[in-house]
N, C-alpha and C positions, 0 to 999 in steps of 0.2 A: 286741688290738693295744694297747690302751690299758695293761693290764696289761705288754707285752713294753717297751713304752716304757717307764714306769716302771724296770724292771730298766735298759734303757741308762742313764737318766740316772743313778741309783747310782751304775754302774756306771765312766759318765762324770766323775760326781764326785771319786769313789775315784782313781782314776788321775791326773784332775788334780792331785787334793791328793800323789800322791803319786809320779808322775814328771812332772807340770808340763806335760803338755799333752794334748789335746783327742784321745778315741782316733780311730782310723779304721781300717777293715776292708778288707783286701787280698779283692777280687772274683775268680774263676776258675769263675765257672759261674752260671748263674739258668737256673730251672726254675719252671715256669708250672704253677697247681694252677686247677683250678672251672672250665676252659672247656669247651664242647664243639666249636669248631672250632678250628682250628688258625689261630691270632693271634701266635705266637712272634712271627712278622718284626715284626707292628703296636707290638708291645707293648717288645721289646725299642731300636726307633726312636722311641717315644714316651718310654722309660729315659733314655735321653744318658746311661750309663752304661758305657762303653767296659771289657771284662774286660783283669784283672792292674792294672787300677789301687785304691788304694786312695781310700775314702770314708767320709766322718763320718756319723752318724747323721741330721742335718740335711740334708743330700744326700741320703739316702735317703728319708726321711718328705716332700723335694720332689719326688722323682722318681714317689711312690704317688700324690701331689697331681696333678702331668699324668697318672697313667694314669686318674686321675677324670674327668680334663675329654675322656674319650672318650666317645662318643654312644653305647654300647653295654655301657660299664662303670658299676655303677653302685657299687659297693664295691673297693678293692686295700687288701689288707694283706700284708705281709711279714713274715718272721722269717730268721736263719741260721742255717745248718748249718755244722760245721765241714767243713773239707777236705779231700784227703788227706795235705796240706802243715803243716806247720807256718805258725798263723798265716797261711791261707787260708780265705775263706767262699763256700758256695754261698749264692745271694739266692734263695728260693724265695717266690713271691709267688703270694698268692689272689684270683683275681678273682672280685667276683660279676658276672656280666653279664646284660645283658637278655635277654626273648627273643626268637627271630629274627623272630616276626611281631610291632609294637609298635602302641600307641594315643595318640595325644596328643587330648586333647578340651577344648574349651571349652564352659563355656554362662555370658552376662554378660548385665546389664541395665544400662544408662546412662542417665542422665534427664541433660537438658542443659536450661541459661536461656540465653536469645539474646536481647541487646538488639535490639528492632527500633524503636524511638522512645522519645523525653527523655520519656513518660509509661507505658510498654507494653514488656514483654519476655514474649518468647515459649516456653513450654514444650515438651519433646519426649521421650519417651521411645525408648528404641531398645532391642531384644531381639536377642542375638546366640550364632549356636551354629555349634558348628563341629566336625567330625568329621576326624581324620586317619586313615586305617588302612595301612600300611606293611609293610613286609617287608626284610631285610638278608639277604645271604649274602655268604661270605668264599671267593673265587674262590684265593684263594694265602696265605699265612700274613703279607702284608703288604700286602694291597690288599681291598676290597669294595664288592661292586653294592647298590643300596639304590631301592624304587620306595618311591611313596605315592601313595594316590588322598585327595582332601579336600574332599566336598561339606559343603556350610556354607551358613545361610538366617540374614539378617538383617530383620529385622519392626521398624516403627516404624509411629506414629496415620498415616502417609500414603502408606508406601509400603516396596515388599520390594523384598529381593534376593534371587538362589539361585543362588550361584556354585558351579563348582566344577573343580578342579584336578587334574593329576593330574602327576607328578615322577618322575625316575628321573635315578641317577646313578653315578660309578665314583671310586673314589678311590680312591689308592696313598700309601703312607708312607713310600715308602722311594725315592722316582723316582729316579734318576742316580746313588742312594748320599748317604750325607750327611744321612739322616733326613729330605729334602727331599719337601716334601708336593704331591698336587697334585691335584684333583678337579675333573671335569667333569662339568654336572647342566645337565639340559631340561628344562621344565615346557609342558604345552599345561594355558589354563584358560577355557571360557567362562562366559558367567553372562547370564542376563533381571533385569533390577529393572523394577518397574512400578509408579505412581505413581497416588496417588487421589485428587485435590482440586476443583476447579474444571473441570479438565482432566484429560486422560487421555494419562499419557505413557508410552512402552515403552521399554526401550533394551535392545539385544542385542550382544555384545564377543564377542569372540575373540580369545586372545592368545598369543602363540609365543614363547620365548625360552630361551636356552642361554647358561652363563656359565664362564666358566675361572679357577681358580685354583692358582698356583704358590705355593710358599711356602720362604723359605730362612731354617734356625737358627741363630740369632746368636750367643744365650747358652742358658742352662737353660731360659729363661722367654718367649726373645722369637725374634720373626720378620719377617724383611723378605717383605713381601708384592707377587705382582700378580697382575692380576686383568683380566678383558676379559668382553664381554658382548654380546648383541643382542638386540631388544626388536622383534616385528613384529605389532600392536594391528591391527583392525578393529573398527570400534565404530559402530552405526547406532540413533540417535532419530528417534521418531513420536511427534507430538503430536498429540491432537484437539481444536480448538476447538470448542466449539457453544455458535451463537450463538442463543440462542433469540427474540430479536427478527424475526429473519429466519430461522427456520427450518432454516437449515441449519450444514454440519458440514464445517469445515476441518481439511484433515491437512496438517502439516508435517512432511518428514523433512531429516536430518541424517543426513549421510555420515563417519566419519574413518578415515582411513589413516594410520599413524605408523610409523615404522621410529627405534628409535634404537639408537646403537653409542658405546661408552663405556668408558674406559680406566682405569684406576686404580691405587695404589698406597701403601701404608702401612705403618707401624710397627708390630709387634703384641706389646705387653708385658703377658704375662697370668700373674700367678698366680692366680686366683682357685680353689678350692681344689673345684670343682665347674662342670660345660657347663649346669647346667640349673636348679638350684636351689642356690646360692653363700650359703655363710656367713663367708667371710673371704678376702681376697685381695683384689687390684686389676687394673683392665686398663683400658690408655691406648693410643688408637690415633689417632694423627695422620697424616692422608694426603692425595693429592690426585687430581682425577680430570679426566677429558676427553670433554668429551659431544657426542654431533654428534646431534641430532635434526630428522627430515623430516616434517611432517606435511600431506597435504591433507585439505580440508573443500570439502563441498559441502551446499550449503540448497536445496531448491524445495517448493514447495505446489503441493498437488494441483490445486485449482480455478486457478490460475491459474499465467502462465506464467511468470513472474518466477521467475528461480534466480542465487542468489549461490554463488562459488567462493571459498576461501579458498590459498593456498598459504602455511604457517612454518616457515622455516626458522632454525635455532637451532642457534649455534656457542657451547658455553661451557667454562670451565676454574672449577673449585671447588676449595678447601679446606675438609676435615673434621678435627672433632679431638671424638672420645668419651673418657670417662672414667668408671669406676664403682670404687667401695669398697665394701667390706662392710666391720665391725667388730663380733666376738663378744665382749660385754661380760662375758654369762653363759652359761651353758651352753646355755640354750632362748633365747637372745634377742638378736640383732643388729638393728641398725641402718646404711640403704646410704643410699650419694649419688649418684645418675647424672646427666650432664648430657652435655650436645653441641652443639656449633656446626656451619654450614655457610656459608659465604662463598662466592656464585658471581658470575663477571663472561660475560654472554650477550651475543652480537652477533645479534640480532633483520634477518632479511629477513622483511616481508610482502606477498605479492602479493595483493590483491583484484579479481575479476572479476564485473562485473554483467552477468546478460542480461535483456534488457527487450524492450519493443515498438519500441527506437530500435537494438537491436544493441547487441554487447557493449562495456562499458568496462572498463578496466584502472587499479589505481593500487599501485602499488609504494610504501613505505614498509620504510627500513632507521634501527634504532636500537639503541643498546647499553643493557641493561639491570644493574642491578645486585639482587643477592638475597641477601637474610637469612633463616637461621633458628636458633634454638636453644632449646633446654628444659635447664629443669631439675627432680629428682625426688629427694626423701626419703621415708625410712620408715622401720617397725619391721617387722621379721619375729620371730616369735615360733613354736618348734616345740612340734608339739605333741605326737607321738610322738618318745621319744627313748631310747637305747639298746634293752634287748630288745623292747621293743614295736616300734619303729622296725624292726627287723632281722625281726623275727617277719613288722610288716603293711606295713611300706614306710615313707617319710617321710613326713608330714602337717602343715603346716604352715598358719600365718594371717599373711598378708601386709597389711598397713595403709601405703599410700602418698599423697602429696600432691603433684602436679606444676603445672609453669608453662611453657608452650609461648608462643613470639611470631615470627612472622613478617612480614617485610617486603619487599615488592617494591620495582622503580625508586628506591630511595631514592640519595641523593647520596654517594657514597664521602667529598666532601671537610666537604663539612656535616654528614654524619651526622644527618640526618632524609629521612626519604618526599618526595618531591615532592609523592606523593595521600597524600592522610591514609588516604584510604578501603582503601589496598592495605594497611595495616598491620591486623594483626588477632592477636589473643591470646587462650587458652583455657587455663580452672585445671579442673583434677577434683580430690577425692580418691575413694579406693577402697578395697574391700577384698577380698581375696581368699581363699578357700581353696583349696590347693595339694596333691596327694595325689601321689604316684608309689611305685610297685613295678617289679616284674619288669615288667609287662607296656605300663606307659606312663605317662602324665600326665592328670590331669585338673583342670582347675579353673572353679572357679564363683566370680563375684565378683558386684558393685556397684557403682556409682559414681554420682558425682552433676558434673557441670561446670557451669563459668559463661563467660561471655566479658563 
């Protein structure tokens, strides 16, 4: 590819210097090489390339750039053939793609400091792995099913997790005509964590949810988006106290039910020149969303008859605005910027119900909260396989990054500070990663270290 380039821009050159303007190649056919199912519809929707028009070379090497950022391709190059026309090109394009069963894996270590007092902070490590194994099939030459199961165990000095997950989804490229995208995906994922310190706590989730997404083509690069969702959590904690004074041994449980439903919408301008591992391009997505979340809670202990209820209910509207850069200085070595904000305004109902030895009481409390969050994140990425190595064993790369996370609840829109100091809270890491993918999927193993 790199070589075919070179010839355009000669070629480009030439012609400029010598009828004064920029060529461009009259389309009347594309022809798909390296697949083995049948993607025409996907591929030629993901083009925005409309045949009998003509296009500049730059148009073309942006049109190979989205058929990268498909989850399935991991290489598109192109060349032309002439026509049977005078001054007509067939686009014949090479895709490498994945395979139809894929792997994304992680395994990370984080050590964190926790201020816990003006003389004393706290250490923690955490150990984190995670398995996805997946499968895709291509039901029509512009739509495809895609499942994944994802158990994953996270280990820290106090306490584990062992979640795991399992997704399945349908997505079309071409919905209504008009390259108009739209995919629907359910996830069911339970998980136990159990905790070892002083006490003995369990907690067991279960969680359901399905989400929709339409998506309409603006320009080459961008898309109006929306999006809708629902979320329906069970989640139960047991605590054991023992008290060894008195000999014996109090359980506490905790009940939640949440249902939430949430609306959304945004701006999607993405060149970034890769879905998975990006060396150049940018993508800005500013949107807004609408959340309605139900949650009851219920507390009672065992040896006694005391039981509190909770009922929150939560009405909010948020604005989001992400943004990410890559810039390829040298050939093996970029440097990104990611950052994000989220602004949400919440209308808080809580009802509390005690039951005692006097009969139940009730207290109702309604208030509007406001919420902050945003991070920001730099780095170097440096490859480390590149050209036929790269092509031979896949991409290989080392990722070096430094982030700043800060959150704030209840804070004042007009003053612009927290009401509680104590709801405001911030976390730095750096990291570093190793990043590997081929045919068959992703893997990476990193490091990190944080502080708050």
């Amino acid at each position: 590819m790199a070589r075919f380039r070179t010839v355009l821009l000669v070629s480009m050159f030439w012609q400029l210097l010598v009828f004064g303007a920029i060529p461009e190649f009259h389309l009347v056919a594309v022809r798909i090489e390296g697949t083995q199912a049948d993607v025409e519809g996907i591929v030629i929707s993901e083009l925005r390339l409309p045949l009998e028009k003509s296009y500049s070379e730059t148009e073309l090497f942006r049109a190979m750039v989205r058929l990268r950022r498909l989850p399935f391709v991991l290489d598109a190059e192109f060349r032309l053939e002439k026509g049977t026309e005078f001054q007509t090109y067939i686009l014949v394009i090479d895709i490498k793609e994945t395979k139809r069963f894929f792997i994304d894996s992680e395994a990370s270590v984080f050590r964190i400091s926790r201020y816990s007092s003006p003389d004393q902070t706290e250490e923690e490590v955490l150990g984190r792995n995670r398995l996805t194994l997946g499968y895709r099939t291509f039901p029509s030459s512009q739509s495809q099913l895609y499942g994944a199961l994802s158990p994953g165990i996270t280990l820290s000095e106090r306490d584990q997790e062992i979640p795991i997950r399992a997704t399945g989804g349908f997505a079309h490229h071409n919905l209504g005509g008009g390259g108009r995208f739209f995919n629907l995906e359910a996830f069911y994922s339970e998980g136990e964590t159990s905790f070892g310190s002083g006490e003995e706590d369990e907690v067991d989730g279960t969680y359901l949810g399905v989400d929709v997404l339409y998506a309409l083509p603006l320009r080459k690069s961008q898309w109006l988006r929306f999006g809708s969702g629902a979320r329906w959590d069970e989640t139960s904690f047991q605590t054991r106290y023992i008290d060894f004074f008195q000999n014996q041994t109090t359980i506490q449980r905790r009940n939640n039910d949440r249902d939430l439903l949430y609306f959304w919408a945004d701006w999607d301008w993405n060149t970034l020149n890769d879905h998975a591992l990006p060396t150049s391009g940018m993508r800005f997505k500013p949107g807004l969303a609408l959340v309605r979340q139900r949650t009851n809670f219920s507390l009672s202990q065992i040896q006694k008859v005391d039981e509190e209820s909770f009922i929150d209910n939560r009405d909010a509207i948020a604005g989001f605005l992400t943004y990410e850069q890559y810039w390829q200085f040298l050939p093996r070595s970029t440097i990104f910027l990611r950052t994000g904000i989220r602004v949400a305004r919440e209308s808080v109902e809580t009802q509390e119900t005690f039951l005692n030895f006097g009969g139940p009481t009730a207290e109702v409390i309604e208030k509007t909260e406001y919420d902050f969050s945003g991070g920001l994140a730099s780095g170097y990425i440096f490859d480390i396989f590149r050209g036929v190595r790269a092509e031979k064993y896949g991409d290989f790369r080392l990722e070096l990054a430094i982030q700043d996370a800060v959150e704030r609840e209840s804070f004042n829109p007009i003053l612009g500070r927290s009401r509680r100091e104590e709801l405001t809270s911030g976390i730095q890491n750096v990291s570093a990663n190793l990043i590997f993918r081929n045919y068959w999927g992703v893997l990476r193993l990193g490091v990190s270290y944080g502080w708050d």
